[in-house]
N, C-alpha and C positions, 0 to 999 in steps of 0.2 A: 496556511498554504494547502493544504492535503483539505480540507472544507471546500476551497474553491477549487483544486484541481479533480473534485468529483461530484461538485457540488450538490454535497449532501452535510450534513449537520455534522457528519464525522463520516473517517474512511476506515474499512475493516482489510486488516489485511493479514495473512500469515507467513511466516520467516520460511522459507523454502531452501537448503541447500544448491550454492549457486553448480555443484556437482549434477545435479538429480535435475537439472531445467534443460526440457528438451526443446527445441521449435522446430515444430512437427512440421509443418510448412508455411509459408508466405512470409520467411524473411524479410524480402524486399520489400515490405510494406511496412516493414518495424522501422522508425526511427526514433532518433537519442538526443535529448538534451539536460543539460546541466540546469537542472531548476534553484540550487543552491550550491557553494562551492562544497563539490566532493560528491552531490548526489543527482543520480541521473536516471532519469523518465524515461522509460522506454514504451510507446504509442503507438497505435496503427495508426497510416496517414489516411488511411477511407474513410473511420468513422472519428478516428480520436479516442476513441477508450485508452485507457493507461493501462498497459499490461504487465507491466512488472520497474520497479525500479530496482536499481545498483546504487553500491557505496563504496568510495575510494577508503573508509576507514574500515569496512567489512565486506571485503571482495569476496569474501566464501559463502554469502546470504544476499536473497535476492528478498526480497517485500512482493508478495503475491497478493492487488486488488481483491478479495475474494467474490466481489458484486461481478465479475468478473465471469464466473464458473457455472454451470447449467446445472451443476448438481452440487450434493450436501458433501463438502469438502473431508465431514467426519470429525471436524475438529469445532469446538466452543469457545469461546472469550474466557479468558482466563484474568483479565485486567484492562482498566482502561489508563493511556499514557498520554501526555502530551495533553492535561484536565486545563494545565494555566490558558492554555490559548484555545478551549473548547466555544462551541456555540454560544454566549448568553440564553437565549431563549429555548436550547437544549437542554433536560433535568436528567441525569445519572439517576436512575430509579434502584438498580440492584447492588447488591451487598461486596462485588468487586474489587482488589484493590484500587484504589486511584492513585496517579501519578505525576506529579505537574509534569516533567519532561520527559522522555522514554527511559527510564531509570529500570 
């Protein structure tokens, strides 16, 4: 699902306190769908970018796209999750933990 909802070979994303998310402006252009029971997409309707989703099991963290962001967010991949349902034709080249599910 997250392959196709960016489509890209995999999505990079970082855990952001759902405290600390500001929306600076253009609300009215955010909407919200339930892409899975409990987790929810939140998109601009202009272009479609996905800008953050939400989780009814962890309301206090949002999932930050980081393809997303203009500049170097400051932070690096620490592990890749979610390997069982990865690309086929995508090869994990570096020394990272792997995860089959977000564990």
């Amino acid at each position: 699902m997250c392959r196709k909802l960016h489509a890209a070979a995999f999505r990079t994303c970082a855990k952001v306190p759902a405290v600390d998310w500001r929306t600076v402006r253009g609300k009215e252009l955010l909407k919200t769908y339930e892409s899975s029971p409990g987790e929810f997409k939140v998109f601009c309707v202009n272009c479609g970018s996905s800008i953050h989703t939400k989780f009814d099991s962890n309301p206090e963290v949002y999932a930050l796209p980081l393809g997303t962001l203009d500049t170097d967010p400051g932070v690096r991949a620490d592990r890749h999750v979610f390997v069982g349902s990865k690309a086929p034709w995508f090869e994990i080249t570096d020394d990272l933990p792997q995860f089959t599910e977000n564990d």
